[in-house]
N, CA, C and O atoms as a GROMACS GRO file, in nm:
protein
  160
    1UNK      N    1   4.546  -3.978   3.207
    1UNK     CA    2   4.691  -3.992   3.212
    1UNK      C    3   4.738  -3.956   3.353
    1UNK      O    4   4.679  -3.864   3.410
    2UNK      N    5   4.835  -4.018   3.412
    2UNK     CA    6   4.908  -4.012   3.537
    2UNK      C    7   5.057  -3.932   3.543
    2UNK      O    8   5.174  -3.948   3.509
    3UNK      N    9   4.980  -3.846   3.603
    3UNK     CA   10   5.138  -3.760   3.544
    3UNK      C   11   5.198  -3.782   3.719
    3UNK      O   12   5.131  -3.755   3.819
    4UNK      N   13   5.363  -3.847   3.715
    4UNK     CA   14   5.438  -3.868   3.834
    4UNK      C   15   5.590  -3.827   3.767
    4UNK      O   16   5.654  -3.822   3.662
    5UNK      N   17   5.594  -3.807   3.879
    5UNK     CA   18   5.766  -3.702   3.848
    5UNK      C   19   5.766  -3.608   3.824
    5UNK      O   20   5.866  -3.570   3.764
    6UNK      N   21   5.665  -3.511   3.849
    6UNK     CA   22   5.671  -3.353   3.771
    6UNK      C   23   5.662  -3.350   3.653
    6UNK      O   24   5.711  -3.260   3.585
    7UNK      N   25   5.583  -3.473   3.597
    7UNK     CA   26   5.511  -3.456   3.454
    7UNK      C   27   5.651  -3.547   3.326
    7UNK      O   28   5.693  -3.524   3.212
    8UNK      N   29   5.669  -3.621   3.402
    8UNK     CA   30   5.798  -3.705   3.356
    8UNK      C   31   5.753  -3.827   3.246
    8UNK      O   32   5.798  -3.866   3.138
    9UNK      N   33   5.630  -3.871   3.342
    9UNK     CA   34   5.594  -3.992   3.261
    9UNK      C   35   5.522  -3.925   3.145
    9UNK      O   36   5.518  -3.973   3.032
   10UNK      N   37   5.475  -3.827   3.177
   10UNK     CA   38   5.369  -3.784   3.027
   10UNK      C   39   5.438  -3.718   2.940
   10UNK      O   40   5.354  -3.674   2.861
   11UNK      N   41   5.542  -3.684   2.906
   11UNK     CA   42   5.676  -3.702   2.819
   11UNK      C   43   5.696  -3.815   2.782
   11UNK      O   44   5.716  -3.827   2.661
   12UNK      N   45   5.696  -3.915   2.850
   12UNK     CA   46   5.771  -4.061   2.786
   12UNK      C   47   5.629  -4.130   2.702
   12UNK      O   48   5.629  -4.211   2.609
   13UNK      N   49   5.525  -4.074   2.762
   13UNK     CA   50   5.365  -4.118   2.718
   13UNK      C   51   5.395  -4.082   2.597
   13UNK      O   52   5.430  -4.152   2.502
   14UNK      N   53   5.375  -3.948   2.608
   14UNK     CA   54   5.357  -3.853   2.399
   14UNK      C   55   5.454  -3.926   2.367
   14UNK      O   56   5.416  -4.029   2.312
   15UNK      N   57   5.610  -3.912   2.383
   15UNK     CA   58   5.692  -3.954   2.310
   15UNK      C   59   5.656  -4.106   2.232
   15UNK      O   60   5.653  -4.127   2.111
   16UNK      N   61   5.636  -4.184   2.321
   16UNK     CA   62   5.620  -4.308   2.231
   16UNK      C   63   5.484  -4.312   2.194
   16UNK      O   64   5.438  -4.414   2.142
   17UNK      N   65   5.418  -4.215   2.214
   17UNK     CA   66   5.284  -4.195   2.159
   17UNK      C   67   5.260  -4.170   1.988
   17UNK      O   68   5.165  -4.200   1.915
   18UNK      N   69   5.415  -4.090   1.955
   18UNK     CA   70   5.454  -4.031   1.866
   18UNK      C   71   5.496  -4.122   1.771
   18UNK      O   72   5.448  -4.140   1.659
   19UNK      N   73   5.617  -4.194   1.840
   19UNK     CA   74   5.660  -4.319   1.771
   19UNK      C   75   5.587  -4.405   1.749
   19UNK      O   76   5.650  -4.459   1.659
   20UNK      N   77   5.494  -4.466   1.762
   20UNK     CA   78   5.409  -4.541   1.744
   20UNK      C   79   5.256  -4.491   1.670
   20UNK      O   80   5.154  -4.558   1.655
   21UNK      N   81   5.288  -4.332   1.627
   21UNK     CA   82   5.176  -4.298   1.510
   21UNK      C   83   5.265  -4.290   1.404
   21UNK      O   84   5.221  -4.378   1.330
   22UNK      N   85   5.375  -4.236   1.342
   22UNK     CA   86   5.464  -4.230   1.290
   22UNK      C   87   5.487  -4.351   1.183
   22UNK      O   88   5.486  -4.353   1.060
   23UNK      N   89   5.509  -4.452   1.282
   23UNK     CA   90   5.523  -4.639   1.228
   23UNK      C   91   5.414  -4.710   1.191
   23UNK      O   92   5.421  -4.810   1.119
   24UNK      N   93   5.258  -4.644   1.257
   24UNK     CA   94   5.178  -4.679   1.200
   24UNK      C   95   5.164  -4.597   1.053
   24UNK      O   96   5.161  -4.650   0.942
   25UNK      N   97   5.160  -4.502   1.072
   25UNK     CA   98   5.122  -4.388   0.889
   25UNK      C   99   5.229  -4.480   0.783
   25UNK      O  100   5.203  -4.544   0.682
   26UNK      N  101   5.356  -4.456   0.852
   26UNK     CA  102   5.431  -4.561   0.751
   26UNK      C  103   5.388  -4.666   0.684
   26UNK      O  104   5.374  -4.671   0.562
   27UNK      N  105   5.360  -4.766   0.777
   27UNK     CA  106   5.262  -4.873   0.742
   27UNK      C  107   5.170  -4.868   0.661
   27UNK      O  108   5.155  -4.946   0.568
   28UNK      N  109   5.080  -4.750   0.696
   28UNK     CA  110   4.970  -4.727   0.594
   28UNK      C  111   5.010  -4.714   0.493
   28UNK      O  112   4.963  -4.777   0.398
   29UNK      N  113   5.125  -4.612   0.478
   29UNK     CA  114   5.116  -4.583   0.329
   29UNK      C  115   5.224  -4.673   0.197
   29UNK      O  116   5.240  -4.656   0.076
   30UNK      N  117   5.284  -4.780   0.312
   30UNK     CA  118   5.343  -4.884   0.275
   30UNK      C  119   5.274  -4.940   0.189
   30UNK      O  120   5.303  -4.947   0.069
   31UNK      N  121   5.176  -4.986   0.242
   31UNK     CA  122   5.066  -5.094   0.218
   31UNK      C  123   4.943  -5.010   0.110
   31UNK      O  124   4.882  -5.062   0.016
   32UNK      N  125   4.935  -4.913   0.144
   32UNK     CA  126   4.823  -4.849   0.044
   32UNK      C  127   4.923  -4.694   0.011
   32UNK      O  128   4.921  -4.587   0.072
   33UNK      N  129   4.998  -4.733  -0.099
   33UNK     CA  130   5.020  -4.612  -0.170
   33UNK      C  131   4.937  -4.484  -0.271
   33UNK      O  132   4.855  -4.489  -0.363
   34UNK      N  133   5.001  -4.382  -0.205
   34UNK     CA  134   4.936  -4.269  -0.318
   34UNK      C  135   4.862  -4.218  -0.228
   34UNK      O  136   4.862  -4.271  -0.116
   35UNK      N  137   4.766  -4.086  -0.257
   35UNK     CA  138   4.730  -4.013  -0.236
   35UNK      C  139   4.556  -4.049  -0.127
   35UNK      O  140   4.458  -4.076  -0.197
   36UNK      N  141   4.539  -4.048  -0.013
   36UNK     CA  142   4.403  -4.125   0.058
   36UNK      C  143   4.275  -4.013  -0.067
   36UNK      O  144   4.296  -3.939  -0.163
   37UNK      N  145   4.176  -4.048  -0.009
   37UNK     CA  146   4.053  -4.002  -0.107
   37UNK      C  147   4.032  -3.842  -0.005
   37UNK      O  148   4.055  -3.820   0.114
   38UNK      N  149   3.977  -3.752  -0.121
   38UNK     CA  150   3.943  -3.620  -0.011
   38UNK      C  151   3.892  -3.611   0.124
   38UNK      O  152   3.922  -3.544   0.223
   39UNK      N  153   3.787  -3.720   0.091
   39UNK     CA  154   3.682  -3.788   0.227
   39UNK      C  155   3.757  -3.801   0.320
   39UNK      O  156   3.718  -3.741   0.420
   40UNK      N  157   3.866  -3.864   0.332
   40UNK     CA  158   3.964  -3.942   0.463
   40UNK      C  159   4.029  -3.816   0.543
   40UNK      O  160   4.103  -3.836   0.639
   0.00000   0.00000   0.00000
């Protein structure tokens, strides 16, 4: 990771790093409801 601005961009990195795990889990559990197996 390239951190420029005094660590500016790697804020905006996580952040939509965040948003974009968030929308994926959604997805998942959209699509495959209920509880994942212990294993997972």
């Amino acid at each position: 990771m390239v951190l420029v601005g005094g660590g500016r961009m790697h804020a905006v990195s996580e952040e939509s790093g965040r948003v974009f795990r968030e929308e994926w889990i959604a997805g998942v559990r959209k699509r495959y409801p209920g509880e994942p197996k212990p294993g997972y």
